[in-house]
C-alpha positions in Angstrom: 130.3 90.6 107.3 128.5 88.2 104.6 126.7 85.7 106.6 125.4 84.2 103.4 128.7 82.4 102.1 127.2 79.9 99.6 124.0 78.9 97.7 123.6 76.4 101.2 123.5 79.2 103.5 120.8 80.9 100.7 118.8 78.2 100.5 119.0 77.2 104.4 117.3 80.3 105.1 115.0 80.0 102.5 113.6 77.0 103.9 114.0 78.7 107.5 111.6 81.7 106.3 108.9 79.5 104.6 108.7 77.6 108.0 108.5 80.7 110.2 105.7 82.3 107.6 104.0 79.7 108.2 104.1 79.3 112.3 103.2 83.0 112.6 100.6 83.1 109.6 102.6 86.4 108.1 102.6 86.6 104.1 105.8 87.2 102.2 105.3 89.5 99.0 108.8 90.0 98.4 112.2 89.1 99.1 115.8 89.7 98.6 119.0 88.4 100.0 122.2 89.5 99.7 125.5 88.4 100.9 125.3 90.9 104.2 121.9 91.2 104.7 118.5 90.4 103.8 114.9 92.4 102.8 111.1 91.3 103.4 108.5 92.6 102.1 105.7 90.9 104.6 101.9 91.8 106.3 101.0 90.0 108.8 97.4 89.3 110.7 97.9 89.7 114.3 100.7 91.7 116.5 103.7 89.3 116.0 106.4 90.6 113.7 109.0 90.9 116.5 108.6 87.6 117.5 108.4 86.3 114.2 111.6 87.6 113.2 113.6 86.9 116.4 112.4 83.4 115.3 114.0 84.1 111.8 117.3 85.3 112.8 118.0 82.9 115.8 117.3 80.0 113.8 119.5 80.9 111.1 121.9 82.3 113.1 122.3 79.0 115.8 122.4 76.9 112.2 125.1 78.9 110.8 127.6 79.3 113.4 127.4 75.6 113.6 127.9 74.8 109.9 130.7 77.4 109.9 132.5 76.6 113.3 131.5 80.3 114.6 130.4 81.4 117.8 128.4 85.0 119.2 126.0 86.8 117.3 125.4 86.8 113.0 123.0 89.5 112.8 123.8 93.1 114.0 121.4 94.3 116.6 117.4 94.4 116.1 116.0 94.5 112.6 114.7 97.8 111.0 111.0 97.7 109.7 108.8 100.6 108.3 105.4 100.9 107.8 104.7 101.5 104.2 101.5 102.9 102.3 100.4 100.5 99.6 99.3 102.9 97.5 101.9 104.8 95.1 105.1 103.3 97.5 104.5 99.7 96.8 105.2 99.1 93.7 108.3 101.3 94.4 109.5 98.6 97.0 109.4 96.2 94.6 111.4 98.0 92.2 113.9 98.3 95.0 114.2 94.9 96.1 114.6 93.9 92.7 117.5 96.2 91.8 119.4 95.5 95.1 121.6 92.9 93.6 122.5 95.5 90.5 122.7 98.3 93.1 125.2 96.0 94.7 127.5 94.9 91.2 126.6 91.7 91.7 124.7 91.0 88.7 123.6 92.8 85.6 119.9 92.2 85.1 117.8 91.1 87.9 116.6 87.8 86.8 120.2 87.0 86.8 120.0 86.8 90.6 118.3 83.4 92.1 117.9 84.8 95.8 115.3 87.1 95.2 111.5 87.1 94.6 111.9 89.0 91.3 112.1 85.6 88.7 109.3 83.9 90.8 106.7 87.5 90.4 108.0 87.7 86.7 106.8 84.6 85.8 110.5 83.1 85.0 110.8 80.7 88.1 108.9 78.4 90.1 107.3 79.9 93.4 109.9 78.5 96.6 105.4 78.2 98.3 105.9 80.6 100.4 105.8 83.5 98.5 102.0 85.7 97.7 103.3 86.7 94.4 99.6 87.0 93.2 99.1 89.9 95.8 102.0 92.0 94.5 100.5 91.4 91.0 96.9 92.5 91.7 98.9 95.7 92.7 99.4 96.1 88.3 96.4 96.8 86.0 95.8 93.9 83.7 92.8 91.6 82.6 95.4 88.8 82.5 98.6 87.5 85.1 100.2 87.7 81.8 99.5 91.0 81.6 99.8 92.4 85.3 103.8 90.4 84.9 104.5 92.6 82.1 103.5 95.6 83.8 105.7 94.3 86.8 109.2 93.7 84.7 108.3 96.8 83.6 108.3 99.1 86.8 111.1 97.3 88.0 113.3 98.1 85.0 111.6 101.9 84.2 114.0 105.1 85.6 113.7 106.0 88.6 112.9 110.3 88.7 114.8 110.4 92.0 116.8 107.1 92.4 118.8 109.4 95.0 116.3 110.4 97.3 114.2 106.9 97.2 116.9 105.2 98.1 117.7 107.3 100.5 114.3 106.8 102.1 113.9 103.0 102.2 117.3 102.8 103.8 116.6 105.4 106.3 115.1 104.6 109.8 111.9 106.5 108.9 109.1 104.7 110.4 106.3 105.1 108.2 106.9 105.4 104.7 104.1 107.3 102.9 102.0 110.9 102.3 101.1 112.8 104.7 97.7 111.4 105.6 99.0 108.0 105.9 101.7 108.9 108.3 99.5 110.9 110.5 96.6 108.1 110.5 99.1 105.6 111.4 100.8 107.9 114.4 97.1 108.4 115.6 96.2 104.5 115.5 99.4 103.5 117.1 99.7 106.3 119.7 99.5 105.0 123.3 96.1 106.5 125.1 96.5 109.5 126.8 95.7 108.5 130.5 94.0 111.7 131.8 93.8 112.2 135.8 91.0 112.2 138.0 89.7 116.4 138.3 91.2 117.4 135.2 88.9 117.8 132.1 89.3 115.9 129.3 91.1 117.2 125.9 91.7 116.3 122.7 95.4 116.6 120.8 97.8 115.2 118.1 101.0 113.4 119.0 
Protein backbone atom coordinates (compact mmCIF):
# COMPACT_ATOMS: atom_id res chain seq x y z
CA UNK A 1 0.00 0.00 0.00
CA UNK A 2 1.73 3.52 -0.80
CA UNK A 3 1.49 5.48 2.23
CA UNK A 4 3.31 8.32 0.53
CA UNK A 5 0.47 9.64 -1.85
CA UNK A 6 1.84 13.13 -2.67
CA UNK A 7 4.92 15.48 -2.32
CA UNK A 8 2.88 16.59 1.26
CA UNK A 9 3.06 13.25 2.66
CA UNK A 10 7.11 13.30 1.34
CA UNK A 11 7.84 16.26 2.75
CA UNK A 12 5.60 15.66 6.12
CA UNK A 13 7.92 13.08 6.94
CA UNK A 14 10.82 14.72 6.03
CA UNK A 15 10.21 17.26 8.50
CA UNK A 16 9.10 14.35 10.95
CA UNK A 17 12.66 12.61 10.57
CA UNK A 18 14.77 15.79 10.97
CA UNK A 19 12.87 16.34 14.28
CA UNK A 20 13.26 12.80 15.62
CA UNK A 21 17.24 12.93 14.58
CA UNK A 22 17.45 15.47 16.43
CA UNK A 23 15.50 14.23 19.87
CA UNK A 24 17.46 11.01 19.82
CA UNK A 25 20.98 12.58 18.65
CA UNK A 26 21.18 9.71 15.65
CA UNK A 27 22.91 10.95 12.30
CA UNK A 28 21.25 10.38 8.94
CA UNK A 29 23.82 9.61 6.06
CA UNK A 30 21.35 8.54 3.68
CA UNK A 31 17.87 8.29 2.69
CA UNK A 32 15.31 7.16 0.36
CA UNK A 33 11.57 7.17 0.16
CA UNK A 34 9.43 5.56 -1.94
CA UNK A 35 5.85 5.35 -2.40
CA UNK A 36 5.58 1.95 -0.05
CA UNK A 37 8.32 2.26 1.99
CA UNK A 38 11.23 4.07 3.12
CA UNK A 39 15.34 3.48 3.78
CA UNK A 40 17.85 5.04 6.39
CA UNK A 41 21.06 4.96 6.39
CA UNK A 42 21.67 6.19 10.19
CA UNK A 43 24.48 5.64 13.37
CA UNK A 44 23.46 6.56 16.34
CA UNK A 45 25.48 7.30 19.90
CA UNK A 46 23.70 5.52 22.59
CA UNK A 47 21.16 2.24 22.57
CA UNK A 48 17.99 3.95 21.14
CA UNK A 49 17.25 3.09 17.53
CA UNK A 50 13.96 1.19 18.54
CA UNK A 51 12.67 3.91 20.27
CA UNK A 52 13.78 6.31 17.82
CA UNK A 53 11.95 4.75 15.10
CA UNK A 54 8.79 3.77 16.92
CA UNK A 55 8.93 7.65 17.29
CA UNK A 56 9.22 7.92 13.46
CA UNK A 57 6.57 5.70 12.34
CA UNK A 58 3.88 6.66 14.95
CA UNK A 59 4.16 10.16 14.28
CA UNK A 60 3.84 9.82 10.69
CA UNK A 61 1.51 7.28 10.79
CA UNK A 62 -1.18 9.24 13.58
CA UNK A 63 -0.52 12.36 10.98
CA UNK A 64 -1.43 10.47 8.07
CA UNK A 65 -4.49 8.64 8.82
CA UNK A 66 -5.75 11.96 9.87
CA UNK A 67 -4.90 13.92 6.71
CA UNK A 68 -6.28 10.96 4.76
CA UNK A 69 -9.50 9.98 6.81
CA UNK A 70 -7.83 6.45 7.69
CA UNK A 71 -7.83 4.56 10.66
CA UNK A 72 -5.42 1.24 12.06
CA UNK A 73 -2.00 0.76 11.35
CA UNK A 74 0.28 2.48 8.04
CA UNK A 75 3.40 0.61 8.60
CA UNK A 76 3.61 -3.25 8.41
CA UNK A 77 4.93 -4.72 11.56
CA UNK A 78 8.47 -3.76 13.14
CA UNK A 79 11.16 -2.21 10.94
CA UNK A 80 14.10 -4.40 9.61
CA UNK A 81 17.65 -2.95 10.35
CA UNK A 82 21.14 -4.65 9.75
CA UNK A 83 24.31 -3.96 11.06
CA UNK A 84 26.59 -3.01 8.18
CA UNK A 85 30.52 -2.94 7.98
CA UNK A 86 31.71 0.47 6.79
CA UNK A 87 34.40 -0.64 5.07
CA UNK A 88 33.89 -2.09 1.32
CA UNK A 89 29.74 -2.33 2.01
CA UNK A 90 29.19 1.36 2.51
CA UNK A 91 29.63 2.80 -0.31
CA UNK A 92 27.61 -0.11 -1.74
CA UNK A 93 24.51 1.09 0.34
CA UNK A 94 24.69 4.20 -1.11
CA UNK A 95 24.70 2.95 -4.48
CA UNK A 96 21.58 1.10 -3.53
CA UNK A 97 19.58 3.68 -2.01
CA UNK A 98 20.33 5.77 -4.89
CA UNK A 99 19.15 3.36 -7.57
CA UNK A 100 15.94 2.43 -5.60
CA UNK A 101 13.78 4.85 -7.47
CA UNK A 102 15.29 3.38 -11.08
CA UNK A 103 15.07 -0.20 -9.53
CA UNK A 104 11.48 0.76 -9.03
CA UNK A 105 10.64 2.58 -12.86
CA UNK A 106 9.99 5.40 -11.30
CA UNK A 107 12.53 7.59 -12.78
CA UNK A 108 15.39 7.33 -15.20
CA UNK A 109 18.41 8.87 -13.53
CA UNK A 110 18.67 9.29 -9.92
CA UNK A 111 18.92 12.99 -9.55
CA UNK A 112 15.58 12.91 -11.20
CA UNK A 113 14.04 11.76 -7.87
CA UNK A 114 13.60 14.71 -5.08
CA UNK A 115 12.92 12.12 -2.08
CA UNK A 116 16.19 10.90 -1.72
CA UNK A 117 19.62 11.97 -0.27
CA UNK A 118 21.32 11.33 -3.63
CA UNK A 119 20.96 15.26 -5.19
CA UNK A 120 21.85 16.67 -1.67
CA UNK A 121 25.50 14.23 -1.45
CA UNK A 122 26.07 15.05 -5.23
CA UNK A 123 26.19 18.43 -4.71
CA UNK A 124 22.91 19.28 -6.93
CA UNK A 125 20.51 20.22 -4.06
CA UNK A 126 20.42 22.01 -0.90
CA UNK A 127 20.96 19.84 2.32
CA UNK A 128 16.90 19.39 3.98
CA UNK A 129 19.82 20.03 7.74
CA UNK A 130 19.43 17.01 8.77
CA UNK A 131 21.37 15.04 6.58
CA UNK A 132 25.71 14.19 7.39
CA UNK A 133 26.36 14.20 3.85
CA UNK A 134 30.04 15.19 4.66
CA UNK A 135 30.46 11.73 6.51
CA UNK A 136 29.33 9.67 3.51
CA UNK A 137 31.86 11.84 1.44
CA UNK A 138 34.97 11.34 3.65
CA UNK A 139 34.04 7.65 2.74
CA UNK A 140 35.56 8.75 -1.25
CA UNK A 141 39.29 9.59 -1.77
CA UNK A 142 39.72 13.23 -2.84
CA UNK A 143 41.79 16.35 -1.68
CA UNK A 144 38.61 18.35 -2.51
CA UNK A 145 34.39 17.82 -1.73
CA UNK A 146 34.52 18.54 -5.31
CA UNK A 147 36.43 15.81 -5.79
CA UNK A 148 35.13 13.12 -3.22
CA UNK A 149 31.27 14.17 -5.13
CA UNK A 150 32.64 13.03 -8.35
CA UNK A 151 33.94 9.90 -6.98
CA UNK A 152 30.32 9.49 -5.37
CA UNK A 153 28.10 10.01 -8.74
CA UNK A 154 30.40 7.77 -9.83
CA UNK A 155 29.93 4.63 -7.59
CA UNK A 156 26.41 5.18 -7.72
CA UNK A 157 26.13 5.08 -11.53
CA UNK A 158 29.36 2.22 -12.06
CA UNK A 159 27.89 -1.65 -12.74
CA UNK A 160 27.22 -3.53 -10.31
CA UNK A 161 29.47 -7.24 -10.73
CA UNK A 162 26.52 -9.01 -8.95
CA UNK A 163 23.46 -6.55 -8.93
CA UNK A 164 21.62 -10.00 -8.26
CA UNK A 165 23.17 -11.21 -5.30
CA UNK A 166 23.62 -7.50 -3.55
CA UNK A 167 20.35 -6.93 -3.90
CA UNK A 168 19.47 -9.84 -2.72
CA UNK A 169 21.49 -9.23 0.52
CA UNK A 170 20.35 -5.70 1.53
CA UNK A 171 16.78 -6.89 1.22
CA UNK A 172 17.26 -10.03 3.08
CA UNK A 173 16.74 -10.18 6.94
CA UNK A 174 20.48 -10.89 7.44
CA UNK A 175 21.57 -9.09 10.50
CA UNK A 176 24.91 -8.09 10.04
CA UNK A 177 26.00 -7.27 6.76
CA UNK A 178 29.75 -7.70 6.20
CA UNK A 179 33.11 -10.26 6.05
CA UNK A 180 33.51 -12.66 8.14
CA UNK A 181 35.51 -10.95 10.88
CA UNK A 182 33.05 -8.23 11.23
CA UNK A 183 30.12 -10.53 11.60
CA UNK A 184 31.77 -12.71 14.18
CA UNK A 185 33.16 -9.42 16.24
CA UNK A 186 29.78 -8.05 16.22
CA UNK A 187 28.00 -11.65 17.42
CA UNK A 188 30.75 -11.72 20.25
CA UNK A 189 30.11 -7.94 21.36
CA UNK A 190 26.39 -8.32 21.31
CA UNK A 191 26.08 -11.86 22.70
CA UNK A 192 24.32 -11.95 26.09
CA UNK A 193 26.92 -13.12 29.03
CA UNK A 194 26.93 -16.57 29.65
CA UNK A 195 25.76 -16.84 33.35
CA UNK A 196 27.79 -19.85 34.57
CA UNK A 197 26.49 -21.67 37.92
CA UNK A 198 27.91 -21.80 41.28
CA UNK A 199 30.43 -25.42 41.27
CA UNK A 200 30.80 -25.60 37.70
CA UNK A 201 34.23 -24.34 36.21
CA UNK A 202 34.26 -21.66 34.08
CA UNK A 203 34.72 -22.04 30.09
CA UNK A 204 35.19 -20.23 27.29
CA UNK A 205 32.98 -20.66 23.72
CA UNK A 206 31.65 -18.91 20.53
CA UNK A 207 27.89 -18.32 20.04
Amino acid sequence: MQIFLDDIDYRKFLFVLSDVLDVYDVECWDYCVMPNHFHLTLRNRLPNLSKMMQHLNGEYATWWNARHQRVGHVFQGRFKDQIVQKEGYLVTLFQYFALNPLRANLVSAPEQWPWSAYSCIAGRAPNPGFLSSELVLAEFEGESPRVRRERYIARVLAKWDDEDRIVKLLRSRRRVVGDAWFKRSVLEETAPPVVVPKGVESYYGYL
